[in-house]
C-alpha positions in Angstrom: -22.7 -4.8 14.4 -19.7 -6.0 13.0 -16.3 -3.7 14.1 -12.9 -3.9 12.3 -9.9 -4.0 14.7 -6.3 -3.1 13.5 -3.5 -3.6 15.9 0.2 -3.5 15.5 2.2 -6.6 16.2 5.8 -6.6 17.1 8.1 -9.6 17.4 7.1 -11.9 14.7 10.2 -13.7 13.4 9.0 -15.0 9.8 5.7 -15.8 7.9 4.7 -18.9 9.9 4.6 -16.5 13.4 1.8 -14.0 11.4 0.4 -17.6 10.3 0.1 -18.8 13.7 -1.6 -15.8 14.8 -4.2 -16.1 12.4 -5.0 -19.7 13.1 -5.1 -18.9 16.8 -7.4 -15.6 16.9 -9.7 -17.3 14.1 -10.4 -19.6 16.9 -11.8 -17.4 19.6 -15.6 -16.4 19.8 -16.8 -13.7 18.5 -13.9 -12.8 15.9 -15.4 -13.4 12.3 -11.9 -13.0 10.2 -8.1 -12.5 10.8 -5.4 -11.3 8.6 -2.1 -10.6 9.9 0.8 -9.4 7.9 4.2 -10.1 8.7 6.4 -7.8 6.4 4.6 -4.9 7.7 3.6 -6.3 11.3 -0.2 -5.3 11.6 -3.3 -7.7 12.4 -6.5 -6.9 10.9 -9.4 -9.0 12.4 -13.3 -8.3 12.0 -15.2 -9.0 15.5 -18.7 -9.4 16.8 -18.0 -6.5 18.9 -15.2 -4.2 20.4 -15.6 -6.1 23.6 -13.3 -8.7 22.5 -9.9 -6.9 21.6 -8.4 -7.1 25.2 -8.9 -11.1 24.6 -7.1 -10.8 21.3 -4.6 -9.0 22.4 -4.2 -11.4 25.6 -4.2 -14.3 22.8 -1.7 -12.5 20.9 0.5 -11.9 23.9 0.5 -15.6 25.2 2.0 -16.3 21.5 5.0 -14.5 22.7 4.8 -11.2 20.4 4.0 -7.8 21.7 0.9 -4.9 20.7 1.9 -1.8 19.8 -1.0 1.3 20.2 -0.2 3.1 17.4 2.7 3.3 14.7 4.9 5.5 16.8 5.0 3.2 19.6 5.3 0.0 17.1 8.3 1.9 15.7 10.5 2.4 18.9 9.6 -1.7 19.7 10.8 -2.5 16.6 13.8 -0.4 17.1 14.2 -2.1 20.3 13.7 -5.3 18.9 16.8 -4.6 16.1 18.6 -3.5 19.1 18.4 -6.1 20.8 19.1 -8.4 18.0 22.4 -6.4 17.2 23.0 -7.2 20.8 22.3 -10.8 21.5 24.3 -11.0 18.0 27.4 -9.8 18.8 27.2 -11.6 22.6 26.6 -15.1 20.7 30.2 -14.1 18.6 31.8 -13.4 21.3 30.9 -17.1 22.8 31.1 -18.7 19.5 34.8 -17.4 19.3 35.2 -18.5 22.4 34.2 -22.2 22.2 36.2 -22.6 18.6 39.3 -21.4 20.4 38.9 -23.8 23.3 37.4 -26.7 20.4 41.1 -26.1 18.7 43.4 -25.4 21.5 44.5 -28.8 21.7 43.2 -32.7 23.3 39.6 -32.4 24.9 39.7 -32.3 28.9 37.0 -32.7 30.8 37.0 -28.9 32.6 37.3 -27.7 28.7 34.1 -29.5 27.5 32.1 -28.4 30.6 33.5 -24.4 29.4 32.5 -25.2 25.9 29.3 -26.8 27.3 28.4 -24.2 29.9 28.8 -20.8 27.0 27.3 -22.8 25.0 24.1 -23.0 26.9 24.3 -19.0 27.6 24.6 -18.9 23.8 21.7 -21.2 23.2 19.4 -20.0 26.5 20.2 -16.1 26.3 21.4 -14.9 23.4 18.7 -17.5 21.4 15.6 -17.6 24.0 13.5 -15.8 21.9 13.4 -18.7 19.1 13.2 -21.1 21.8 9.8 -19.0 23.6 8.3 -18.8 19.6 8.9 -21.9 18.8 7.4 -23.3 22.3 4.2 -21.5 21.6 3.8 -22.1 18.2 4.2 -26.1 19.0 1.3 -25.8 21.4 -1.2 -23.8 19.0 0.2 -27.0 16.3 1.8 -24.4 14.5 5.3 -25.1 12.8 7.7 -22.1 12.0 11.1 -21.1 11.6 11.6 -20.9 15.4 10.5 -24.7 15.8 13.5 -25.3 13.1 16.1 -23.5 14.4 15.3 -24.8 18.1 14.9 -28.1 17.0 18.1 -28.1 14.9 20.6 -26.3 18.0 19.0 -28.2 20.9 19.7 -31.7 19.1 23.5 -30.5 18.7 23.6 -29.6 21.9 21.5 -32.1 23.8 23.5 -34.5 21.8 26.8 -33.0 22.6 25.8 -33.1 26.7 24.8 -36.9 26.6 28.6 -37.2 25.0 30.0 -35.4 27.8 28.4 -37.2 30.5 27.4 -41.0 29.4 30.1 -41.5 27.0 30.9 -45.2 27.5 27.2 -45.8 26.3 28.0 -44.4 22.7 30.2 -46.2 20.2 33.9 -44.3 20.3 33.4 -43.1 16.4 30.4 -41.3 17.9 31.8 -39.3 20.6 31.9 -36.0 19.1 30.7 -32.7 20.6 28.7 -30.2 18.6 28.3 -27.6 21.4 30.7 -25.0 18.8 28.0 -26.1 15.7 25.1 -25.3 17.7 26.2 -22.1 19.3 27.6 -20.9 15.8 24.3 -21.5 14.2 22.8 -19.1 17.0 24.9 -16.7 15.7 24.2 -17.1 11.9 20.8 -16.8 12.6 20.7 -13.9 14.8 23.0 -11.9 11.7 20.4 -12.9 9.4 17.1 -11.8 11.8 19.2 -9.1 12.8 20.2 -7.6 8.3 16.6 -9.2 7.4 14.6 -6.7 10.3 16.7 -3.3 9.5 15.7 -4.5 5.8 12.5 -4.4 6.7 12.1 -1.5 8.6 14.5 0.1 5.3 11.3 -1.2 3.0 8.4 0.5 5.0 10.0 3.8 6.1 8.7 5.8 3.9 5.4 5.3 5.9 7.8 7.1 9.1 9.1 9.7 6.9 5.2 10.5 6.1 4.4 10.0 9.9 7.8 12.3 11.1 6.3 15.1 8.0 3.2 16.2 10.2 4.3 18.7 12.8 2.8 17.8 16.3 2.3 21.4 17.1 1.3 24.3 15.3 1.3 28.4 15.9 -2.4 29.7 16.6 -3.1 33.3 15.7 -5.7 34.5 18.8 -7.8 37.5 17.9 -5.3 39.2 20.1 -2.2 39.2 17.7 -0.7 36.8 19.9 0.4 33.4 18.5 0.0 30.2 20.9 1.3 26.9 20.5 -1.5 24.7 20.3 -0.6 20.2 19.5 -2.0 19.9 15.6 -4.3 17.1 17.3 -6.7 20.3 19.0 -7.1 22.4 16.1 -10.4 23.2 15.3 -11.6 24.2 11.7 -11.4 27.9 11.5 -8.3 28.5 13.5 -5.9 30.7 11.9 -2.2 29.0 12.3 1.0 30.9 11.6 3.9 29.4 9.5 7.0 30.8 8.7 9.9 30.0 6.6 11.4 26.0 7.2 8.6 25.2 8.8 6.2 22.4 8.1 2.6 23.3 7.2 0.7 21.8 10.4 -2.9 21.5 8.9 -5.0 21.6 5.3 -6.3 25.0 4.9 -6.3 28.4 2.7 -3.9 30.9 2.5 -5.5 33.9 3.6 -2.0 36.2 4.4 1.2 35.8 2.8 2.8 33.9 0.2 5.5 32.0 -0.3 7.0 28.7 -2.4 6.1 25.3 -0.7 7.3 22.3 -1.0 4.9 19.3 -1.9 7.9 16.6 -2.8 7.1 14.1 0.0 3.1 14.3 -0.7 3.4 14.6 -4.7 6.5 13.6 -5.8 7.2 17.0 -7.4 10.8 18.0 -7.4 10.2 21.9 -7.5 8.8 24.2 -4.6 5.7 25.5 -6.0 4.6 29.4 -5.3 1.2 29.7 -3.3 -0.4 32.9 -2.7 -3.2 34.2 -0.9 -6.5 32.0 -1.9 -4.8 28.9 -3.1 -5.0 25.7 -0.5 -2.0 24.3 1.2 -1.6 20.6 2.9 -0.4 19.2 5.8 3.4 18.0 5.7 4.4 20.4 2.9 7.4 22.8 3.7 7.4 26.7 3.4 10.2 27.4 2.0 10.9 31.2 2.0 7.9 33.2 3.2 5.4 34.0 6.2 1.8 32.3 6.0 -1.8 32.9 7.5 -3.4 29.7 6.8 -7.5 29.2 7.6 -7.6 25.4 9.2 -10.4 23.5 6.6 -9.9 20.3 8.0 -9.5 18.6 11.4 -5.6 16.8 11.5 -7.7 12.9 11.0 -8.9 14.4 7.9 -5.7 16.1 6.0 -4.4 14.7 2.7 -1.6 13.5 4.7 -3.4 11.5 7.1 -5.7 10.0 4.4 -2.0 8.6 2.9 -0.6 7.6 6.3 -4.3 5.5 6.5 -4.3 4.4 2.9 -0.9 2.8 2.7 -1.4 1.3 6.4 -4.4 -0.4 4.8 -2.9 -1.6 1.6 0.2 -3.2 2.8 -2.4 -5.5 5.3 -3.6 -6.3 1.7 -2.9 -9.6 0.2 -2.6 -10.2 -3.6 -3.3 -14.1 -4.9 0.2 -14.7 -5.7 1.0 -13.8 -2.4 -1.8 -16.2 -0.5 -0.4 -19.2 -3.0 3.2 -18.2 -1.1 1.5 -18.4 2.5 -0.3 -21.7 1.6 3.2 -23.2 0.1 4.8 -22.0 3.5 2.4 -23.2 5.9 3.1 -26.6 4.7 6.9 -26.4 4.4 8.2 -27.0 7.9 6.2 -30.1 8.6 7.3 -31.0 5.2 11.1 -30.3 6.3 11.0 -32.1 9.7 10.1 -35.1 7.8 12.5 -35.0 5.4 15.2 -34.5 8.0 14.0 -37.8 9.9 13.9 -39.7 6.9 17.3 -38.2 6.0 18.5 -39.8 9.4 17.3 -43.2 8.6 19.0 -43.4 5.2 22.1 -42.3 6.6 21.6 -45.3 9.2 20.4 -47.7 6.5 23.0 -47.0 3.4 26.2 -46.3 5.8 25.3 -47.3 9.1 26.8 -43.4 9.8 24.9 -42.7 12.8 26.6 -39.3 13.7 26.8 -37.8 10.1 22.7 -39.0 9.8 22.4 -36.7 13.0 24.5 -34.5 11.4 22.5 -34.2 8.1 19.4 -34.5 9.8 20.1 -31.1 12.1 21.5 -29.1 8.7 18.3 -30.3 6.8 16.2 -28.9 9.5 19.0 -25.6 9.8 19.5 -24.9 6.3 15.2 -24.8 5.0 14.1 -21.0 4.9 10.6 -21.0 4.6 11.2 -17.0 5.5 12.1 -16.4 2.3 9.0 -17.4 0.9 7.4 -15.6 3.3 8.8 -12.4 2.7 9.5 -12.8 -1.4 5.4 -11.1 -1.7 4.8 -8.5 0.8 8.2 -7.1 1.4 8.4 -6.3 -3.0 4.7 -5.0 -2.1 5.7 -2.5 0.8 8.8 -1.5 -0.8 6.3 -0.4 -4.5 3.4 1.2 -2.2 6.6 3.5 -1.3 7.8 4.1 -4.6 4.6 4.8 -5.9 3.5 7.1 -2.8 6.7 9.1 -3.3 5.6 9.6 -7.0 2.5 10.4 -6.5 0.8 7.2 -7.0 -1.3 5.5 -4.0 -2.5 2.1 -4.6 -5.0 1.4 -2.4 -5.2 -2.3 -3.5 -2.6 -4.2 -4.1 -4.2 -6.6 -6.2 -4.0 -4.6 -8.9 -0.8 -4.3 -9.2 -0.8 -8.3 -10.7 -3.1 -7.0 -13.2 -2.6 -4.0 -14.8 0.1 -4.3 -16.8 -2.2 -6.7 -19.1 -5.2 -4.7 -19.5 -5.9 -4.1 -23.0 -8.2 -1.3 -22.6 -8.0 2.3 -20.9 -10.7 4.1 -20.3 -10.7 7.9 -19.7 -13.8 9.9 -18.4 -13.3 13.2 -20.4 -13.9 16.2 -18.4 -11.1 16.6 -15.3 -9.3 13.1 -16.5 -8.0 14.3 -20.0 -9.2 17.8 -19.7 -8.9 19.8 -16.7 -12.4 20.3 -16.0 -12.4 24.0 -15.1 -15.1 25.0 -17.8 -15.9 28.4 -18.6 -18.8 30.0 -20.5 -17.7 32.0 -23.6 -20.6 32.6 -25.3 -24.8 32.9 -24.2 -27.5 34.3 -25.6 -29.8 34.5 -22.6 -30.5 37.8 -20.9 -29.4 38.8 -17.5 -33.0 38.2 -16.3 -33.2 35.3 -17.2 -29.7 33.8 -16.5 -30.3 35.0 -12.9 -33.2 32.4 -11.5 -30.7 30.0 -14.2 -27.5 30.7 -12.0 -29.2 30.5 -8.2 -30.1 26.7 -9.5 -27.1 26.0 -10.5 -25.3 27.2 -7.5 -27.3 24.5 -5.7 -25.0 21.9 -7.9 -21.5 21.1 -7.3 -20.9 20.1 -10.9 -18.0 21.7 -12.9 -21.0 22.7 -15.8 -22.9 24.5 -12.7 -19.9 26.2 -11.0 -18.4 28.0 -14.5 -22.5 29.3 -15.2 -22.3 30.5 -11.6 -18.7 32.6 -11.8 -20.0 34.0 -15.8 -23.2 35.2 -14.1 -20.8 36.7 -11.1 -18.8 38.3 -13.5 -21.9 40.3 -14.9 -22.6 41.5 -11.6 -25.4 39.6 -11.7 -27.2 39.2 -8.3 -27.9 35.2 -7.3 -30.2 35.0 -5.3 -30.9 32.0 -3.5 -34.1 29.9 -2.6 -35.0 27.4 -0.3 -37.1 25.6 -3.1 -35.6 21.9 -4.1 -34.4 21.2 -7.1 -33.1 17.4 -8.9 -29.5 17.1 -10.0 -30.0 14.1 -13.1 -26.6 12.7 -13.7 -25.3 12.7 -17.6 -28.9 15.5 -18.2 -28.4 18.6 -16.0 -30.7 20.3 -13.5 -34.4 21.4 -13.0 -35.8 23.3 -10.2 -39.0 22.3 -8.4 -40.6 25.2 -8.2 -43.5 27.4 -10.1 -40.6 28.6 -12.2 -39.9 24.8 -13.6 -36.2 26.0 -14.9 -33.9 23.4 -16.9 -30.9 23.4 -17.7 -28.9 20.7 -19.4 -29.1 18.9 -23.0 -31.6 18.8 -25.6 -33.1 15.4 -24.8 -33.3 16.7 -20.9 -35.3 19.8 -22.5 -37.2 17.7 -24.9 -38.7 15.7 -21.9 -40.4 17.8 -20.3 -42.0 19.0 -23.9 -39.8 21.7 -24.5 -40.0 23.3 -28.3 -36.7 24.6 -29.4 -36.4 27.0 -32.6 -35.3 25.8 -35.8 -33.4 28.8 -36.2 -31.8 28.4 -32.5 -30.8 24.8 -33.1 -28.5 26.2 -35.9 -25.9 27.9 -33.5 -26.7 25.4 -31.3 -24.9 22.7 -33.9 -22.3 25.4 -35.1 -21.2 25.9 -31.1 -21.3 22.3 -31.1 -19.2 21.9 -34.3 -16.4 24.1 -33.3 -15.9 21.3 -30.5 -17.6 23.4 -27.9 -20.0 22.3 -24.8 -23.8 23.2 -24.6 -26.5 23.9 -22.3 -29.8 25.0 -22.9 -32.1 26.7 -20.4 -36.1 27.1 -20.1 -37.9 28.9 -17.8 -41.7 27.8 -17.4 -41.7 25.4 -20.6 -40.0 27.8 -22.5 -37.1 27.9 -24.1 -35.1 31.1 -23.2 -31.7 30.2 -25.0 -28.3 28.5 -24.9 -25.0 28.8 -22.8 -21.8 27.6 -24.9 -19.0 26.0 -22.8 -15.3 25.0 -23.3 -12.6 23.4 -21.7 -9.1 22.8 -22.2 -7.0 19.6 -22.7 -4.5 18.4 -20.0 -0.8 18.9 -21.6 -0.1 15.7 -20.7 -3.1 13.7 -22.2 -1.9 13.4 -25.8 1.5 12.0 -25.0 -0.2 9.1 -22.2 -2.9 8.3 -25.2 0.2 7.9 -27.6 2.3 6.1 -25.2 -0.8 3.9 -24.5 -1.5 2.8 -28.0 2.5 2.2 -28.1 2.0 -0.6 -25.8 -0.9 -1.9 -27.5 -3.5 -0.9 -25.1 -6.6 0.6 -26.8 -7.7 4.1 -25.3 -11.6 4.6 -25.2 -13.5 8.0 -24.0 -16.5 8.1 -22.2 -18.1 11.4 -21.7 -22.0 12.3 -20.8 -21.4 15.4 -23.4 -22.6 15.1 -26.7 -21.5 13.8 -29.5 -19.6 17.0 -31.5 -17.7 18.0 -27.7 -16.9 14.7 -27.3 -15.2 13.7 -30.9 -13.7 17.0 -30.9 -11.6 16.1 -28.0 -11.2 12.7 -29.2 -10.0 13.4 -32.6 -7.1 16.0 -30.9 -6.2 13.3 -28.9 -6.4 10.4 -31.5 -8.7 8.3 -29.5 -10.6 6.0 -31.8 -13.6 5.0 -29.6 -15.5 7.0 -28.3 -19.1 7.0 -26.7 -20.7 10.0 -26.0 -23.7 11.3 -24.1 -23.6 8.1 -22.0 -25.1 8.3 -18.5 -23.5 6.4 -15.7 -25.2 3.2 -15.9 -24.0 3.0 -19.3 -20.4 3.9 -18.8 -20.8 0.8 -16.2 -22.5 -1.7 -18.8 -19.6 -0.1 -21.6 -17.1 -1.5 -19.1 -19.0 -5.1 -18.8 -19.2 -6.0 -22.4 -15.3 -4.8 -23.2 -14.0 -6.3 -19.6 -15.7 -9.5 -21.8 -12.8 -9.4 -24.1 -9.7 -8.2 -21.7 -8.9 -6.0 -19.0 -9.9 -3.0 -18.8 -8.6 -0.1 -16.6 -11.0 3.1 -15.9 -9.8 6.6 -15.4 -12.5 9.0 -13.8 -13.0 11.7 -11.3 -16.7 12.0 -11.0 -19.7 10.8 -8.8 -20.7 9.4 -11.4 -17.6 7.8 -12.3 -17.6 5.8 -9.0 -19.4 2.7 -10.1 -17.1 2.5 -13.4 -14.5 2.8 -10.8 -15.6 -0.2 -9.1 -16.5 -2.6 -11.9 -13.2 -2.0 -14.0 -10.5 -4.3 -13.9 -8.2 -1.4 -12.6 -9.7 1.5 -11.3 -7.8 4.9 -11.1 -8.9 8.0 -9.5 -8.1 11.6 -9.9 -7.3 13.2 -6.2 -8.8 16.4 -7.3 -12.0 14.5 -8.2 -14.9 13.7 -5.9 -14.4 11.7 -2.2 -16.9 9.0 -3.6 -14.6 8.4 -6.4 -11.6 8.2 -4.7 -12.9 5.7 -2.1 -14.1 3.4 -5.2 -10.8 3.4 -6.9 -8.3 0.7 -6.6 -5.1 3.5 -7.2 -5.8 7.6 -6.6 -3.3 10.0 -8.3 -2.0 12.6 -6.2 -0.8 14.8 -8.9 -3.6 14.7 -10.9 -1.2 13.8 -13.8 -2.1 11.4 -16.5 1.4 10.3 -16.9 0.3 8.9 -13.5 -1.1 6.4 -15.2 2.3 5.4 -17.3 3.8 5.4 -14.3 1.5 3.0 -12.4 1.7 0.7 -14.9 5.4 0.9 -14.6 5.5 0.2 -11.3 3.5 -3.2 -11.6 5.6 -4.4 -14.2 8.5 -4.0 -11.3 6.9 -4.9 -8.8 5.5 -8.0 -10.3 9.1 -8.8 -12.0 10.5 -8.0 -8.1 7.8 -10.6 -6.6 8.8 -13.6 -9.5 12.5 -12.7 -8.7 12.0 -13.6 -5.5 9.8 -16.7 -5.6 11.9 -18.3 -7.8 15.2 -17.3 -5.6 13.5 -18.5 -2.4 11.8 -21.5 -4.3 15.5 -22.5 -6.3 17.4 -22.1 -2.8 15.2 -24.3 -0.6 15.4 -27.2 -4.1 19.1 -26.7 -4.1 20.0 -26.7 -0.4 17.9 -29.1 1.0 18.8 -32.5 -1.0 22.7 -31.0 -0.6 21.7 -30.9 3.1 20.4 -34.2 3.3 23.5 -35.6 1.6 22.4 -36.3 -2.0 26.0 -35.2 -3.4 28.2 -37.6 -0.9 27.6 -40.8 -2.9 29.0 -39.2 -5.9 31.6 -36.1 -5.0 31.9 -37.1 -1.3 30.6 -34.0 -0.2 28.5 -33.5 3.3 27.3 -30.1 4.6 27.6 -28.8 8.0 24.9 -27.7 10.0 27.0 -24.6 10.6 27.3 -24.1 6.9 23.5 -24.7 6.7 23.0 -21.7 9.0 25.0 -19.1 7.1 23.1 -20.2 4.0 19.7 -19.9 5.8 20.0 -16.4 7.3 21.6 -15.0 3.9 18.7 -16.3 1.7 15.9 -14.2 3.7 18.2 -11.7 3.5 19.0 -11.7 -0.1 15.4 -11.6 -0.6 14.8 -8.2 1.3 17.5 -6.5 -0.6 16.1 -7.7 -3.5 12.9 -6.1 -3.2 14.6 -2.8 -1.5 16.0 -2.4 -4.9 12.8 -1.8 -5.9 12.3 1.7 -4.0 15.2 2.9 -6.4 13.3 2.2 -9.9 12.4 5.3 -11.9 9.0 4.9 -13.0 
């Protein structure tokens, strides 16, 4: 059986490195699929069998980058990794400075060139292995990356520049200059843009450590002794009773069951204001108790909290890639063999049209020094990582990426009715069948977890009525209601369920069954043995928010449409108070699906649902958003799941891929204009005309700030209001 491995890779340098592992671990036996990403540093391969992940991480290893086990331990590499960067950075100025002083100080002597020479090599050898080791392996897996340029590019200067020092009668005297001060300085420019580009980058994703930092890594447990133990969050079991008091950080997802107090849910929701949770109410990991003393009941073990379903959803989005980003990939995989043979041919024209040997080496190095295929590498997946943050802090979590080039031109919204533009919690206010009869009616229904089933189960508690349960089956029929399979043969759901199984209803009862259905409300009918023993009215209440999204909606010319498995009066009741146009009602879930097909014909179409039943519709639209208070199934077959359970959720993630997606064509188009513009200026294009040549020193300042440029970009992006 097929196993998916995730491991965190540290060290990569640009998009070509994450490249380069792919190629190389696709290669091996038994590994079916490889997907590395470099903005966010994680490896996602699919293997024959778990057998194989110490080769992979060998393979990955021999590369030249490291494995991290987990996040935390990625973290403090990469923090290493920046350190050390900040270091080598400031040990190749110090060199540099040192070189141009001597370079300036007057006539060249021999002890002064073998100074200049000898830092120069520390320069080049210590403070710039690390391109030198990367671009070494990637030339023997046939790779070619940033690292093969910048080595290429310095050790020509300064190979170049040694050959001057010693042999110089065998070079023409126009052509005995040294570059050792050119190729230490471009060390330097580089390291200052690896160094700004990784804190960038660890800026972009850290809202992923500020969810990771949230969870509390131990937790008070209340023993039946009164005595409260420190227990690590990883060993709590469910039904441990945890203690948390005021400033602390809720440990665990659970019920209140002692105390009260105001908690704060910003960093999970997005909302601004503590809100006040009492005994009864459930509580999440990560959230803050502000001012008061808890007892909370532990319902889920710490892999399952809300918090650790985000940490694992936005790990797995950001390995996502969206096609815009794989046409980036494809452009940069080709671009460094591309600029290695522009720079040789650059060199020959030089030769051929001056007979300029030195400035043809010249232009040649600042061709291969001044291309940034990094930028193109990064323009995608750093604008992504930076908008799963901005839409986890509001609330949002995209699960797939993909979506996010798409939903801003659907035409269609879809909205499952009950819990998506109402809140789902129904309530029975009106029924006209007995208490001895709505008893056997209720114990079926407590078998179902459907909203319809749970408010006939709290009316008949409310009556005092006893439920009493049976170990008989009973058949929960999507979009019809529910039947038990016993001598009793009670139904309970819509007329065309009852009329199935050949049940006569009044004349006289269908008459307040239409007026209850008139005034907009829900209805169920019940038998008991084939016969018809009356009818239980239901209501539910809009969500405040739903007629302002379906206004805003239409605004933007996208056409709201309501599907509901309630009948037709309920459902145009709600739609008219809304002023949605189309409706369909009393659809069963196969139909919502083949609704979606026929208007997915004529444009994009974006579901909203919260159901079961809602998860194929969830799967085939377009664009499909889930409720977080809705069922597990649904939220697993949604594309985005909203936190809040707010509709303007859905504004706001449509908001957020109109920035993103401007973000993303921002940054193509910077990386793609730079790389147009630089590299014919490199080559020399503008000397027969203006006289003008760059330096490859020049060409180094201009490379690191363009990746860097493109980072900050996309950073900007965390600060949109959506």
């Amino acid at each position: 059986m097929q196993k998916n491995l995730k491991l965190n890779i540290a060290g990569m340098t640009c998009v070509n490195c994450s490249n380069a592992i792919e190629r190389a671990v696709k290669k091996m036996d038994g590994v079916v699929e490889a997907k590395v990403n470099f903005a966010n540093a994680t490896g996602e391969f699919i293997v024959q069998d778990e057998s194989i992940r110490p080769k992979i991480e060998e393979k990955i290893k021999k590369l030249g980058y490291e494995i991290a086990k987990d996040l935390g331990e990625f973290e403090k590499k990469r923090a290493a990794h920046i350190k050390n960067l900040r270091n080598n950075f400031i040990s190749a100025t110090i060199f540099s400075a040192i070189i141009m002083w001597l370079e300036m100080s007057g006539n060249m002597s021999e002890p002064k060139a073998f100074i200049m020479l000898f830092l120069a090599l520390i320069t080049l050898a210590v403070c710039g292995k690390d391109f030198f080791i990367h671009a070494l392996a990637a030339l023997k897996n046939r790779n070619f990356d940033m690292n093969v340029l910048v080595a290429l590019g310095t050790s020509m200067a300064f190979l170049y520049s040694v050959f001057v020092f010693l042999a110089p009668n065998l070079i023409p005297e126009n052509m005995r200059h040294m570059y050792v001060s050119g190729s230490a300085m471009i060390i330097t420019f580089v390291l200052l843009g690896k160094y700004l580009e990784e804190r960038s980058k660890a800026k972009a994703g850290d809202y992923l450590k500020s969810l990771m930092d949230m969870s509390p890594k131990v937790a008070l447990v209340l023993k039946p002794d009164g005595q409260a133990v420190e227990t690590e969050v990883a060993n709590l079991k469910i039904g441990d009773i945890v203690v948390v008091k005021t400033g602390y950080n809720i440990p665990c997802d659970g019920v209140i069951i002692n105390g009260g107090a105001e908690i704060d849910t910003s960093m999970l929701t997005g909302e601004s204001l503590p809100v006040y949770k009492k005994m009864g109410d459930e509580v999440n990991a990560g959230t803050v108790n502000t001012n008061g003393y808890l007892n909370i009941k532990v319902t889920k073990l710490s892999s399952q909290t809300l918090l650790a379903q985000i940490l694992n959803l936005l790990s797995d989005a950001s390995t996502k890639k969206m096609p815009i980003s794989r046409f980036a990939d494809r452009v940069a995989n080709i671009f460094v063999p591309t600029v290695i043979v522009i720079s040789f041919v650059t060199f020959l024209v030089w030769i051929a049209f001056t007979g300029n040997a030195t400035q043809g080496v010249l232009s040649a190095i600042c061709v291969l020094i001044i291309s940034c295929p990094c930028a193109l590498g990064l323009a995608t997946p750093i604008a992504i990582i930076s908008s799963l943050s901005l839409g986890a802090k509001n609330g949002i979590l995209v699960k797939n990426p993909e979506v996010i080039e798409i939903i801003h031109t659907a035409k269609y919204a879809i909205f499952d009715k009950t819990g998506t533009l109402t809140h789902g919690k129904i309530s029975v206010n009106f029924t006209d069948i007995d208490e001895e009869n709505l008893a056997p009616i209720a114990a079926i229904e407590a078998k179902s977890s459907h909203p319809i089933s749970k408010a006939i189960v709290e009316y008949a508690a409310s009556l005092d009525i006893k439920i009493l349960g049976n170990e008989s089956g009973f058949e929960n029929i999507a979009g019809r209601g529910v039947r038990s399979l016993d001598e009793n043969q009670i139904i309970v759901g819509n007329e065309e369920f009852l009329k199935e199984f050949k049940v006569e209803i009044p004349n006289e009862e269908k008459e307040k069954i239409l007026k209850a259905q008139n005034d907009g409300n829900g209805v169920v009918l019940a038998s008991i043995k084939g016969k018809y023993v009356g009818c239980i009215s239901l209501s539910d209440t809009l969500k405040e928010s739903a007629k302002e999204v379906i206004d805003e909606l239409k605004s933007r010319d996208i056409t709201p449409v309501m599907l509901t498995g309630d009948n037709v009066f309920t459902a145009k009741n709600i739609a008219g108070k809304l002023g949605i146009e189309q409706v369909f009602a009393g659809v069963m879930p196969n139909e919502k699906f083949e609704i979606i097909q026929r208007l997915q014909k004529e444009a994009r179409v974006i579901f909203v649902g919260d159901g079961i039943n809602d998860s194929p519709s969830l799967k085939q639209a377009d664009v499909g958003i889930a409720m977080s208070s809705g069922a597990d199934i649904a939220k697993d077959a949604g594309d985005i799941v909203l936190i809040k359970n707010d509709l303007k959720s859905v504004l706001q993630s449509i908001n957020l891929a109109k920035h993103t997606m401007k973000t993303i064509k921002e940054n193509l188009f910077w990386a793609f204009i730079y790389n147009l513009i630089f590299i014919p200026v490199a080559a020399g294009v503008l000397y027969p005309v203006f006289g003008l040549v760059l330096t490859p020193v020049y060409g180094a300042v201009a490379m690191s700030f363009s990746s860097v440029t493109v980072v900050l970009n996309s950073i900007r992006l965390r600060f949109k209001k959506i």
